[in-house]
VONU-758904 format. One line per field, with one value per residue: x, y, z of N, C-alpha, C in turn; residue in one letter. Coordinates in steps of 0.2 Angstrom, whole numbers, m for minus. Each point is the difference from the previous one (the first is absolute). Layout:
VONU-758904
n_u = [X  ...]
n_v = [Y  ...]
n_w = [Z  ...]
ca_u = [X  ...]
ca_v = [Y  ...]
ca_w = [Z  ...]
c_u = [X  ...]
c_v = [Y  ...]
c_w = [Z  ...]
residuo = [A  ...]
END
This chain:
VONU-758904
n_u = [m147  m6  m3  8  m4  m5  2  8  m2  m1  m5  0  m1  3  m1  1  7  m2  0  3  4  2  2  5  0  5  m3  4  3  m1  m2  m7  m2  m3  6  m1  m2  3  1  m6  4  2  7  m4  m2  5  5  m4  m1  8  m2  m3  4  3  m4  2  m5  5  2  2  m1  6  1  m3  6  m6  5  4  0  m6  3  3  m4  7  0  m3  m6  m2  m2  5  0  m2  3  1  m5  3  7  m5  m1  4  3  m6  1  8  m2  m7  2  7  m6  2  m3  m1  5  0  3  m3  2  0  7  m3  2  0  m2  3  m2  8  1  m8  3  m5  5  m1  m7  1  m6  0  m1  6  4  0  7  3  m1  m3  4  m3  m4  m4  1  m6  m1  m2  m7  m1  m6  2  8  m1  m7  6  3  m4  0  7  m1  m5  3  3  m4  m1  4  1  m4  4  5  m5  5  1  3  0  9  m1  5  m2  3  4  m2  m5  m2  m4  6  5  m6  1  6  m1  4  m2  m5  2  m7  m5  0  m5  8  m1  5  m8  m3  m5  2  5  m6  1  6  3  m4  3  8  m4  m4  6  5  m3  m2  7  0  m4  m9  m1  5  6  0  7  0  7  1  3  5  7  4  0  m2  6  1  m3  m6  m2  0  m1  3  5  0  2  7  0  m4  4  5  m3  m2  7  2  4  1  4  4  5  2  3  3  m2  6  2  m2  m2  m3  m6  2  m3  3  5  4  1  m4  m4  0  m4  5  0  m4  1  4  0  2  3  2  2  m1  2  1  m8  6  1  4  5  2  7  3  5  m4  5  m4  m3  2  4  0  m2  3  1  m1  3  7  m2  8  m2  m4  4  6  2  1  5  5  m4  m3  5  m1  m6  3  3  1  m8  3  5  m2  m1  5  0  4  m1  3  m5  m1  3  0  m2  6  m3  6  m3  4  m5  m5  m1  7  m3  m6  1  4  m6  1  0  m6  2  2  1  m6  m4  4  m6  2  m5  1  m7  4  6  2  3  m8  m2  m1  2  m3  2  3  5  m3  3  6  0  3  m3  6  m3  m1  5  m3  7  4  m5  0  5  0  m3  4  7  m3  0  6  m2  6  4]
n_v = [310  m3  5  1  m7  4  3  m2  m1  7  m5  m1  2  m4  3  m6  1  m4  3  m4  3  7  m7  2  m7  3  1  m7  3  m7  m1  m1  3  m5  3  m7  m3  3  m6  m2  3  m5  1  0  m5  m3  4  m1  m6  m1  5  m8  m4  2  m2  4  3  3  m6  5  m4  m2  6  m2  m2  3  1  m4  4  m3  m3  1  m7  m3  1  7  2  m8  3  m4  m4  m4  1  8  m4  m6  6  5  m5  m2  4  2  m6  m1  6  m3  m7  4  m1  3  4  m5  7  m2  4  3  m3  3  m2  0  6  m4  m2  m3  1  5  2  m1  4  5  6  6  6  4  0  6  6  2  3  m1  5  m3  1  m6  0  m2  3  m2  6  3  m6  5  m1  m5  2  m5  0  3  m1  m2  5  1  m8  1  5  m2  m1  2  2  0  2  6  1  m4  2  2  6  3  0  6  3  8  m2  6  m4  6  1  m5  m5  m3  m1  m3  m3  m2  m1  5  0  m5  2  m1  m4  0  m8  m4  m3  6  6  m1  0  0  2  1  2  m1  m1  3  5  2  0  6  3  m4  3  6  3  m4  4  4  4  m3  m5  m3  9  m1  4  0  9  3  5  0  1  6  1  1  m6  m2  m3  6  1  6  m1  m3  5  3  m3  3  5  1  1  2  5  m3  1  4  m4  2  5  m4  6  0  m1  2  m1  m7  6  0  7  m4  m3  m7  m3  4  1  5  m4  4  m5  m4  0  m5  2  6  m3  m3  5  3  m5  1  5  m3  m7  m7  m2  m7  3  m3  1  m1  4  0  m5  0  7  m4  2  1  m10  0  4  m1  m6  2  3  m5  m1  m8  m2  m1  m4  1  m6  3  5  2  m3  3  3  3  m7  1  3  m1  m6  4  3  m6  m2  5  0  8  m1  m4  5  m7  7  4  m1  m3  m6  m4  m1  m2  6  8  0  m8  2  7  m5  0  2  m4  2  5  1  5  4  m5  m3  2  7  m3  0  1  m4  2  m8  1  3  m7  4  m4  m3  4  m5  4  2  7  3  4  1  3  2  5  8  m2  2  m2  4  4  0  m2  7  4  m5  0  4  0  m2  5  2  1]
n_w = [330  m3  6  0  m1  3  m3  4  5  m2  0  m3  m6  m6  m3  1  1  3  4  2  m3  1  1  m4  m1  m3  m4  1  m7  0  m8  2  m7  m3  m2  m1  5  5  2  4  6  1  m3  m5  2  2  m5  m5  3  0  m5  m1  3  m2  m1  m6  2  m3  m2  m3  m5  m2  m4  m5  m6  m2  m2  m5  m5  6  m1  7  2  0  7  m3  4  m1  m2  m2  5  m1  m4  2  m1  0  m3  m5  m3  0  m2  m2  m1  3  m4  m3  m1  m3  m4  m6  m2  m4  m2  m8  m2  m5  m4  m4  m2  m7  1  6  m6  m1  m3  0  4  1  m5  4  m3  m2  1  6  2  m3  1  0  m5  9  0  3  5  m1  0  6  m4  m5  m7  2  m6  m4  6  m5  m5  m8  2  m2  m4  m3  2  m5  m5  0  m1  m5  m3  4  m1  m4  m2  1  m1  m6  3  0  m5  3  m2  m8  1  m3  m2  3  2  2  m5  1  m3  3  4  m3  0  9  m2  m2  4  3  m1  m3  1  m9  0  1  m1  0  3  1  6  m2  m8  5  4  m7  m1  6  m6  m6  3  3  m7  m4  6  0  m8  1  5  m3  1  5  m3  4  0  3  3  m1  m1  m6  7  m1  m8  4  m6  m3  m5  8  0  m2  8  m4  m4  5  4  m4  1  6  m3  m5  4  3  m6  m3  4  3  4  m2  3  m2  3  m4  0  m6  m3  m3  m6  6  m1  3  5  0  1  m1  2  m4  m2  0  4  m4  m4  m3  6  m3  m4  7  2  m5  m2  4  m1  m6  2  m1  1  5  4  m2  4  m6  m4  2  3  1  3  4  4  m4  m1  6  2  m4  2  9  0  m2  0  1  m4  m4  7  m5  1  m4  1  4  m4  m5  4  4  m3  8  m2  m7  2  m2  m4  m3  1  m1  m6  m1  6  m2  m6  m5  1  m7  m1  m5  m1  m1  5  4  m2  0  3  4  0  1  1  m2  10  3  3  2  5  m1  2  m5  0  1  m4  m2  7  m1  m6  m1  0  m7  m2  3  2  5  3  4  m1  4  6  m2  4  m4  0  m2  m5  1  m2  m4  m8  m1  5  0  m6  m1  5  m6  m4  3  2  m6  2  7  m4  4]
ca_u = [6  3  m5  0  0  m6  m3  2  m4  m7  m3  1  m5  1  m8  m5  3  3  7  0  4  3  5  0  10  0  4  4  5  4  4  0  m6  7  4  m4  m9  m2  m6  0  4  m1  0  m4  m5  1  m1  m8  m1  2  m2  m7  1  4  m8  m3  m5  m1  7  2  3  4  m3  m2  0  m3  2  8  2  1  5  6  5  m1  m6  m9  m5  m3  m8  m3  m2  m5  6  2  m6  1  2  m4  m7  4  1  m7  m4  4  2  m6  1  4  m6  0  m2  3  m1  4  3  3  9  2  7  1  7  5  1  5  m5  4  4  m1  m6  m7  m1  5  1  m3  m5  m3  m4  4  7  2  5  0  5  5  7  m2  m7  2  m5  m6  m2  m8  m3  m5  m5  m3  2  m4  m3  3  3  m8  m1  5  m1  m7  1  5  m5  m4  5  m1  m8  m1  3  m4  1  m6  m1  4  1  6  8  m2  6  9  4  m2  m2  m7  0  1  m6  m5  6  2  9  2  m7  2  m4  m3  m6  m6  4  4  m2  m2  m1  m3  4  5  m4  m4  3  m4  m6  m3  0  m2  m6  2  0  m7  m1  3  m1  m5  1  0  5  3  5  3  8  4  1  8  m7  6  4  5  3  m1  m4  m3  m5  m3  m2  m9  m2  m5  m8  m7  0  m3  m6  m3  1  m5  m5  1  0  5  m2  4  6  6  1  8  7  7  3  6  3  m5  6  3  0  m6  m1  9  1  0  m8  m2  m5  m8  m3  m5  m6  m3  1  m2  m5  m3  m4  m7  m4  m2  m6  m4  1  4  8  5  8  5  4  2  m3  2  m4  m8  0  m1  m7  m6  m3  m2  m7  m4  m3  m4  5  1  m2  4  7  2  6  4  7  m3  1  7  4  m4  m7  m7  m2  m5  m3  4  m7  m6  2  3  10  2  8  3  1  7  m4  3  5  m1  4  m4  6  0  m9  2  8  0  m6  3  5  m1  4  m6  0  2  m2  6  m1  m4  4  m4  m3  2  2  m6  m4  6  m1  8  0  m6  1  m2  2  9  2  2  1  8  0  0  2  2  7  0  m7  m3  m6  1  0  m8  m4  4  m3  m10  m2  1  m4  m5  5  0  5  0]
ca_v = [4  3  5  6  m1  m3  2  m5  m6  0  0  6  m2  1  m2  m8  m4  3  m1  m2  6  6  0  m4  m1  3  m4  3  m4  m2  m4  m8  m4  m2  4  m1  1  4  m3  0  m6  0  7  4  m1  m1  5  4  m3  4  5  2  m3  6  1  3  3  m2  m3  m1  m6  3  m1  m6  2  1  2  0  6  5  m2  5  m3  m8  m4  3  m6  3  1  2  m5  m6  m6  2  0  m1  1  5  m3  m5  6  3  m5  3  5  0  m5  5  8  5  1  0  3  0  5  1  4  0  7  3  2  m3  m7  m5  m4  m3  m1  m6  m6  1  2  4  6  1  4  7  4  1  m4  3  m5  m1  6  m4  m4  m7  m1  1  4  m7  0  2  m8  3  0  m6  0  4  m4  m7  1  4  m3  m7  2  0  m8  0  3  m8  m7  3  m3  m9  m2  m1  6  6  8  2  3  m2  5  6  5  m1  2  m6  1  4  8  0  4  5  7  6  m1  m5  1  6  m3  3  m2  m1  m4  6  7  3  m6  m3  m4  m1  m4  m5  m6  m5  1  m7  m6  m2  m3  m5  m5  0  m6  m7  m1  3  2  m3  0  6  1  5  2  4  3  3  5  4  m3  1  2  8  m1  m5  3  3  m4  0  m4  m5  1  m2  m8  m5  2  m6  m8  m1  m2  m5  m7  0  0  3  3  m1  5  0  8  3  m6  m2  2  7  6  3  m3  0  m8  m1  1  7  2  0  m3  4  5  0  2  6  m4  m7  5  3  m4  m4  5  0  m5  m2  m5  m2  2  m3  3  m3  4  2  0  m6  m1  m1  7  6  0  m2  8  3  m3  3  7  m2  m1  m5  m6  m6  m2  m4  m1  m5  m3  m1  m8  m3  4  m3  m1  0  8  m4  m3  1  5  m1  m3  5  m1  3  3  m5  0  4  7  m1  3  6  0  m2  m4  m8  m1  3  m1  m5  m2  5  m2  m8  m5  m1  7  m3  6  1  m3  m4  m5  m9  1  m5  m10  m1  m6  m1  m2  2  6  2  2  m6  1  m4  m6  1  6  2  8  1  7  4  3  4  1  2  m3  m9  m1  1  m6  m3  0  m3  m7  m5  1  m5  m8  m3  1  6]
ca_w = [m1  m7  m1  m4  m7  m1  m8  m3  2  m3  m8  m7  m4  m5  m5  0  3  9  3  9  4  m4  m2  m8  m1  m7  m5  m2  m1  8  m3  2  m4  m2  m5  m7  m2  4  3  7  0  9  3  0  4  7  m2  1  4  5  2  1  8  2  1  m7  m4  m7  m3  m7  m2  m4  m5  m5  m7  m5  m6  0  2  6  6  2  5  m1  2  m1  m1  m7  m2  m10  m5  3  7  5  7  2  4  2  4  3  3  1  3  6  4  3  6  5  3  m5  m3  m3  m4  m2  m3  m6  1  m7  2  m5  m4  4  0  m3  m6  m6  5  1  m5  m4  m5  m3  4  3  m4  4  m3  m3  2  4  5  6  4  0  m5  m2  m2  m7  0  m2  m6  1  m4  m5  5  2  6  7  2  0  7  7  1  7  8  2  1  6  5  m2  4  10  0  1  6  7  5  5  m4  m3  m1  m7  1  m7  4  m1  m8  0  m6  2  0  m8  m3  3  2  m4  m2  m5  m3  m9  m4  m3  m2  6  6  1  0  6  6  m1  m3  3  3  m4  1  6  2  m4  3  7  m3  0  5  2  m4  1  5  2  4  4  1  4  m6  0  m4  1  m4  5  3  m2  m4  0  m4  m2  m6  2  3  7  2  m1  m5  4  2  m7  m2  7  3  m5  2  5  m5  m2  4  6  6  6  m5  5  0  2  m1  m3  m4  2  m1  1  4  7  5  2  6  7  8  1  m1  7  2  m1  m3  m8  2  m2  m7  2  3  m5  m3  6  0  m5  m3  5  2  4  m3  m1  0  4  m1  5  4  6  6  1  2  m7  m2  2  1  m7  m2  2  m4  m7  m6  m4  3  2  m1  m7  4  m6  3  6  m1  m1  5  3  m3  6  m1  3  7  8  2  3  7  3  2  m5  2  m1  m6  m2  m2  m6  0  m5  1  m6  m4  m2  m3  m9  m4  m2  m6  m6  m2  m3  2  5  2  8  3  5  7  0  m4  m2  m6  m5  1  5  m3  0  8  3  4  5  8  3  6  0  5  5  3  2  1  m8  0  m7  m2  m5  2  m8  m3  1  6  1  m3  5  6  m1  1  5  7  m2  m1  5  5  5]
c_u = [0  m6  4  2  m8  0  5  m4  m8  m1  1  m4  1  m4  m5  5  1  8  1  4  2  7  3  7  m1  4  9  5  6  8  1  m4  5  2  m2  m6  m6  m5  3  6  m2  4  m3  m8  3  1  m6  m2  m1  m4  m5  m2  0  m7  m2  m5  m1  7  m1  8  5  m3  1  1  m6  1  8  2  1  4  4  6  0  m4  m4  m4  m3  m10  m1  m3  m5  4  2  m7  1  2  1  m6  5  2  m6  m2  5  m1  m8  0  3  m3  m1  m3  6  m1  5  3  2  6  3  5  1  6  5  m1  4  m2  7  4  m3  m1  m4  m2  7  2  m9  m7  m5  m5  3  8  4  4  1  8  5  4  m4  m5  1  m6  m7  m3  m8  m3  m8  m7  m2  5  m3  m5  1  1  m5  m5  2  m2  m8  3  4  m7  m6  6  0  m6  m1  4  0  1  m6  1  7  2  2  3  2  8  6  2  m1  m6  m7  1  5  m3  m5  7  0  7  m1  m5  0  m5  m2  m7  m5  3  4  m3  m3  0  m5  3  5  m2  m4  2  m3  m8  m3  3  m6  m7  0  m1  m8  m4  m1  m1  m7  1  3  8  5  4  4  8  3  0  4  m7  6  2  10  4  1  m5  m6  m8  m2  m6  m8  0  m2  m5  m6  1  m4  m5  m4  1  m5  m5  m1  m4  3  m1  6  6  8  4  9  4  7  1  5  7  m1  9  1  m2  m8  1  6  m2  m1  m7  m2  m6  m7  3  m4  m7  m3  m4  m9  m9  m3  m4  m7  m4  m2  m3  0  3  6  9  4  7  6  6  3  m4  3  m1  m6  m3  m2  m5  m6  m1  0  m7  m5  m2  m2  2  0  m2  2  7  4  10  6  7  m3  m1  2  6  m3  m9  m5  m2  m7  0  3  m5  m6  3  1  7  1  8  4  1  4  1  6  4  m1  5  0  8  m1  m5  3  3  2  m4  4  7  m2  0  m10  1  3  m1  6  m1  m3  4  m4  m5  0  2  m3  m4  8  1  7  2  m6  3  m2  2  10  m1  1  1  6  m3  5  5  0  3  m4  m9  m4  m5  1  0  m7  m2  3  m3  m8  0  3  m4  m9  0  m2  7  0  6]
c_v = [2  4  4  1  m3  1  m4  m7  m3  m6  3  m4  5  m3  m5  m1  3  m2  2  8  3  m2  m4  1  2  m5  2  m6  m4  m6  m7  m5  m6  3  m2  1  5  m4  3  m6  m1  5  9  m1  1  9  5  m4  4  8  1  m5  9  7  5  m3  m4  m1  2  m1  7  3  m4  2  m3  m4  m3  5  6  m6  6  m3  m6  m4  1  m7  2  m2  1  m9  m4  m6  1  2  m6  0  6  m3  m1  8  3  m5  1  6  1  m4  4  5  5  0  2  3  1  3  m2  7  2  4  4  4  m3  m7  m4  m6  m4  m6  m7  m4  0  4  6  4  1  3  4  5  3  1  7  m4  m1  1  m7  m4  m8  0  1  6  m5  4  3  m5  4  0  m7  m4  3  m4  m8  0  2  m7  m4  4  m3  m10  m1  2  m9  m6  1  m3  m6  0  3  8  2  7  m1  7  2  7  5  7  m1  m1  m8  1  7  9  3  6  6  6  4  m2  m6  m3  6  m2  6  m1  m1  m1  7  5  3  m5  m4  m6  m3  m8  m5  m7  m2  1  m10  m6  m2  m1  m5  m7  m1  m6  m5  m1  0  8  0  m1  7  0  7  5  5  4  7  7  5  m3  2  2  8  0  m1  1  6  m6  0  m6  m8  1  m2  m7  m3  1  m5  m8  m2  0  m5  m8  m2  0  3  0  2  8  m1  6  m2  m6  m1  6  8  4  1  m6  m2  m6  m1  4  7  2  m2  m6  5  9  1  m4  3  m3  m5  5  3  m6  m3  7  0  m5  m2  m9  1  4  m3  2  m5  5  3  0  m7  m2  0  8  5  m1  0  9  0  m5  5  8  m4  2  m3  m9  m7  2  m3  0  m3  m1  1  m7  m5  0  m6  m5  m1  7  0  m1  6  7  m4  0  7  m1  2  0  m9  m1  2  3  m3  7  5  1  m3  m6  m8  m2  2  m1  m6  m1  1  m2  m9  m5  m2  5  m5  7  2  m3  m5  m7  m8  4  m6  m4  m1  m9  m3  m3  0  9  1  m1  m6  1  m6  m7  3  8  2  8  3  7  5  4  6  1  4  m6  m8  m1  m1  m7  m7  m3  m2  m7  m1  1  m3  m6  m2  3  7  5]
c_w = [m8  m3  m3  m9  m5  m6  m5  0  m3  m5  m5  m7  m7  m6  5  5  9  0  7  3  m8  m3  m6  m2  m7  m6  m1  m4  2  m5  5  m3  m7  m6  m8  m1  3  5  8  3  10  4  0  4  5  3  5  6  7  2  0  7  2  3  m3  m4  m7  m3  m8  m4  m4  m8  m3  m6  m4  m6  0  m1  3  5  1  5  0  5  0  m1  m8  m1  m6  m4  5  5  5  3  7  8  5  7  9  5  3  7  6  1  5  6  7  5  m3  m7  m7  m11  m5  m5  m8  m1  m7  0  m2  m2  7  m3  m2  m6  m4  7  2  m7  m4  m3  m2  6  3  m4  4  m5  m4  1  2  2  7  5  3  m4  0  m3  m7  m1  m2  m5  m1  m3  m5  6  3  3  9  1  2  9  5  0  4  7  1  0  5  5  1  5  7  0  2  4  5  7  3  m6  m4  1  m7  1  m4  4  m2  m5  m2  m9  0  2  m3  m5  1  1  m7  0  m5  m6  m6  m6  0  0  6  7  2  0  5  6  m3  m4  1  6  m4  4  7  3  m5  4  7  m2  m3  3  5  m1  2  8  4  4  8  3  0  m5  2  m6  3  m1  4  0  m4  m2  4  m6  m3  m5  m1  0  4  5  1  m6  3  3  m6  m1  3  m1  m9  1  5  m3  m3  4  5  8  3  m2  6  m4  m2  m3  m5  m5  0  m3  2  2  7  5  2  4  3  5  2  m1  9  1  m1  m4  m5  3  m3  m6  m1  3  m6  m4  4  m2  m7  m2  8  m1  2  m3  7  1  5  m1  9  6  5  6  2  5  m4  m5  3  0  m8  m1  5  m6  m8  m5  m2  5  1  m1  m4  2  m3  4  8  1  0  5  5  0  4  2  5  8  4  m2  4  8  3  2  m8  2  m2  m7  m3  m7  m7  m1  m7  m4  m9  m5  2  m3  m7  m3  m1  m6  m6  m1  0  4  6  6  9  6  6  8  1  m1  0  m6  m5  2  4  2  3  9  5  4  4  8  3  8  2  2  5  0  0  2  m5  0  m8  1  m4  m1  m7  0  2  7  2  m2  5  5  2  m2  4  4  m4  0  6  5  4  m3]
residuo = [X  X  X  X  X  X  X  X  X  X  X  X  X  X  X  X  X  X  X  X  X  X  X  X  X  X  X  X  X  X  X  X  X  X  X  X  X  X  X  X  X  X  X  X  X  X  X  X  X  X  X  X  X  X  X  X  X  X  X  X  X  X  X  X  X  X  X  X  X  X  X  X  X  X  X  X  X  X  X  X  X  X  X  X  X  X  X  X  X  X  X  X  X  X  X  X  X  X  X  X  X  X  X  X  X  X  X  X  X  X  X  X  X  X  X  X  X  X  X  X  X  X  X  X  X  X  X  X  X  X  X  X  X  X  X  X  X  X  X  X  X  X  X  X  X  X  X  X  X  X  X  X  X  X  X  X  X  X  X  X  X  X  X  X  X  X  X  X  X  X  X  X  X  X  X  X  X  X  X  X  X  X  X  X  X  X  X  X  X  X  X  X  X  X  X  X  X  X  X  X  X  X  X  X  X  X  X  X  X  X  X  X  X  X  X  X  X  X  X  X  X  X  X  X  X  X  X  X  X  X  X  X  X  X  X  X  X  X  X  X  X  X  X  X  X  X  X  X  X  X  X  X  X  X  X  X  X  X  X  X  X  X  X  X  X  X  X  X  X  X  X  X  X  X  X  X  X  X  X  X  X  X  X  X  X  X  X  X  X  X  X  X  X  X  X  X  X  X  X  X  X  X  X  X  X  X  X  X  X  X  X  X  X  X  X  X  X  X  X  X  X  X  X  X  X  X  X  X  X  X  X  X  X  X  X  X  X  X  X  X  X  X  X  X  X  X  X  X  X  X  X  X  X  X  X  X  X  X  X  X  X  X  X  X  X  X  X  X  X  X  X  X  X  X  X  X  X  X  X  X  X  X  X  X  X  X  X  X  X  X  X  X  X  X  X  X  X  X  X  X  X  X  X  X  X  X  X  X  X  X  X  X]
END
């Protein structure tokens, strides 16, 4: 039955690393790490666990702050010191046992970051002192050069920790008005010196952190990144300017590159509801045509349908899958199983993933309600003591949900 998803179903292969199928849960900030230390906690495992039962390919972990002063969210996991390997190990080792290939994300937030707010320092630090469109962010301080390199070491020592703890690969996070493209944007990038001006210098930062990281990893280990195809912005990038990014980042060292759209503060609409499922294709398409490894696409793609004709027409090789996910963390098997009509498709709706993160609180999901209570035993579905016949009052989102466990309860 699930001949009509062979290219989702494929093996797939990035640098060294196989992978069982084309599909990859996307990093995403979920504020279940713990709020002081940034450690790994059981509800973050149980977390990722779950999506990777969930039969994906490849589970990548929330990004990881680098650096104190790249924190941006109180539960953000943290990757800035040696003590949090533990618990790194402890996560890597569940999400592999679950059947996934397990990949973990460096994350620096730079002008979203909150450094005075937790503690750790004054103001935010960036390329320069560009303000920001939101009221909660402070303007970020321009850091010297020997700052920069301070910051391009933490990403090469958060790379060494992934290591000892045992990932399948590193991802590092160069998207969304986050520290790394910070620098590779002309809006917010006004340097003079070697870290500004044209792409190439503009590119200094995350070409030295992926040589960096090489370094310390070897040839051999998997080494992926993010990187925006469209800024979305007036000010922003033309979008040839990533093409060259991509195409020196592959120089660099790069096995394979996640395609995304726009920023948290861009002018126009890139992941709600009015964007059309698989429009930013084109995006994910032009990239595959300019460098020779593996591209990556989760931006508005919530259905396995729209992705398997764009793997056939060769827009792009793996399904990178963030509030689809979240929404539905068994996505995965019900393609394998052919019961794409069993998937409970993501609304797009972006208010119990974005708007909780972004209001400091744990992320939850409108249609999903065991988001983050995955570990939680007071929210596992169990079969009833006794059979009843059930009636539900009402056929909204609660009614529905309702109606799906009691009949997983056993009742009629």
């Amino acid at each position: 039955m699930a001949q009509q998803f062979k290219k989702l179903l494929e093996p797939g292969r990035i640098g060294t690393m196989t992978v069982k199928n084309r599909m990859k849960y996307a990093a995403t900030v979920n504020n279940y790490c713990d709020p002081k230390t940034g450690e790994v906690t059981e509800r973050e495992i149980a977390y990722l666990v779950e999506r990777a039962k969930g039969g994906t390919g490849i589970v990548t972990t929330q990004g990881g702050y680098p650096h104190v002063l790249g924190k941006g969210y109180p539960g953000q996991m943290g990757l800035h010191d040696d003590s949090l390997i533990p618990g790194l190990r402890r996560l890597a080792k569940a999400i592999q046992e679950a059947g996934a290939r397990a990949v973990c994300q460096i994350m620096h937030t730079g002008r979203y970051a909150h450094p005075r707010e937790f503690g750790l320092g004054d103001r935010p630090v960036g390329p320069s002192e560009v303000p920001t469109k939101f009221p909660r962010y402070q303007t970020p301080r321009e850091m010297t050069k020997e700052e920069i390199k301070e910051h391009i070491q933490a990403h090469i020592d958060a790379a060494r920790r992934i290591v000892e703890a045992g990932y399948d690969g590193i991802e590092v996070c160069a998207i969304v008005g986050y520290w790394i493209s910070n620098f590779l944007c002309r809006w917010t990038n006004r340097r003079t010196d070697e870290y500004g001006g044209s792409v190439e210098n503009r590119a200094r930062v995350l070409l030295e952190i992926i040589e960096g990281i090489r370094k310390v990893v070897g040839k051999d280990y998997p080494l992926l990144i993010r990187l925006n195809g469209t800024d979305q912005l007036k000010d922003g990038n033309p979008d040839e300017d990533y093409i060259e990014i991509a195409k020196l980042a592959v120089q660099a060292g790069v096995d394979a590159i996640s395609v995304t759209v726009g920023w948290h503060e861009s002018d126009y609409p890139c992941i709600t509801s009015e964007i059309e499922p698989g429009h930013w294709l084109y995006i994910a398409e032009r990239m595959k045509k300019a460098v020779d490894v593996p591209i990556i696409m989760a931006y508005r793609l919530n259905r396995p349908d729209i992705v398997e004709k764009a793997m056939e027409e060769g827009k792009l090789d793996f399904w990178e899958m963030c509030r689809p996910q979240i929404a539905d963390p068994h996505i995965p098997n019900k393609v394998a199983e052919g019961r794409p009509e069993d998937i409970a498709l993501c609304m797009a709706c972006n208010l119990g993933c974005f708007t909780k993160v972004f209001n400091d609180v744990p992320m939850g999901c409108t249609i999903n309600p065991l988001c983050g209570r995955e570990g939680n035993p007071e929210y596992q579905i169990r079969p009833a003591p006794q059979r009843r016949k059930v009636m539900v009052v009402g056929g909204g989102p609660g009614g529905m949900q309702a109606a799906v466990v009691a009949a997983k309860r056993g009742h009629e």
